[in-house]
C-alpha positions in Angstrom: -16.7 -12.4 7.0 -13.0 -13.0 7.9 -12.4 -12.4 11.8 -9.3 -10.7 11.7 -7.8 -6.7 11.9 -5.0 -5.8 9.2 -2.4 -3.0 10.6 1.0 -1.8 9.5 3.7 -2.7 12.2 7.4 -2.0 12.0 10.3 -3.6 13.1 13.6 -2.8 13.5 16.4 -5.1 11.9 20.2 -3.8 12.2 19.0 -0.5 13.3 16.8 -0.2 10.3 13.2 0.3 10.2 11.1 -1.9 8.1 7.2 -1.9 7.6 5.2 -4.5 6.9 1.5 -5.0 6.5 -0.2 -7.2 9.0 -3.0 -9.2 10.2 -3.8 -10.1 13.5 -5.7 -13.8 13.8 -6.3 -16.9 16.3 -5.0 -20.2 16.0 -5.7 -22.6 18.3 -7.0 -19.6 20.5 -3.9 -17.9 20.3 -3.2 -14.1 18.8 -0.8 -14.4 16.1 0.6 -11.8 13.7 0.4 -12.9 10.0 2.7 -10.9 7.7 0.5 -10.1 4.0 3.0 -8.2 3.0 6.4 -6.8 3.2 6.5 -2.9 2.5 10.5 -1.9 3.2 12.1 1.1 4.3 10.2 4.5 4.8 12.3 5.8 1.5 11.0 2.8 -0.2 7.3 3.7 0.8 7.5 7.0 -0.3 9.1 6.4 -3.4 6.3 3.6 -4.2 3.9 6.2 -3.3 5.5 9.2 -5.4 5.3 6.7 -8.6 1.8 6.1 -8.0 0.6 9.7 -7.8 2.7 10.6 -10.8 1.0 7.8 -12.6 -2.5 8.4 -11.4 -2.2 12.6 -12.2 -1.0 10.9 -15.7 -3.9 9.0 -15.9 -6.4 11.7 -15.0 -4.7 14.0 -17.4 -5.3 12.0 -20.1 -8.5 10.8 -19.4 -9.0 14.9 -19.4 -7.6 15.2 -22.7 -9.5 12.1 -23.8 -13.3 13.7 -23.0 -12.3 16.9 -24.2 -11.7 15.2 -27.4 -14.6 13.0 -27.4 -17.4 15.9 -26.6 -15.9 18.0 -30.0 -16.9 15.5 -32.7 
């Protein structure tokens, strides 16, 4: 099992706030701060997030439609 913790840190760059998504790990008996990945700007995270719920109420919808369907014939 991997011996590390995963957080979301921000940092400010130009007086802009950026998130990123992090893990915390030793080397050579050190804490470090790994970045796994780079998330952006708040208004970038939410409209990541806005996408995805539209397309996951898309998805349910039709898998709706699709059952319905499927339990008539």
């Amino acid at each position: 099992m991997p011996n590390y913790c995963v957080f979301i840190r921000s940092k400010i760059i130009k007086s802009q706030k950026y998130y990123y998504i992090v893990k915390a790990v030793k080397e050579d008996k050190k804490p470090k701060q790994k970045v796994v990945k780079y998330l952006g700007k708040i208004e970038d995270i939410m409209r990541k997030l806005r996408i995805a719920e539209k397309e996951e109420l898309k998805s349910l919808k039709q898998t709706r439609i699709y059952s319905h369907h499927s339990k008539e014939d």
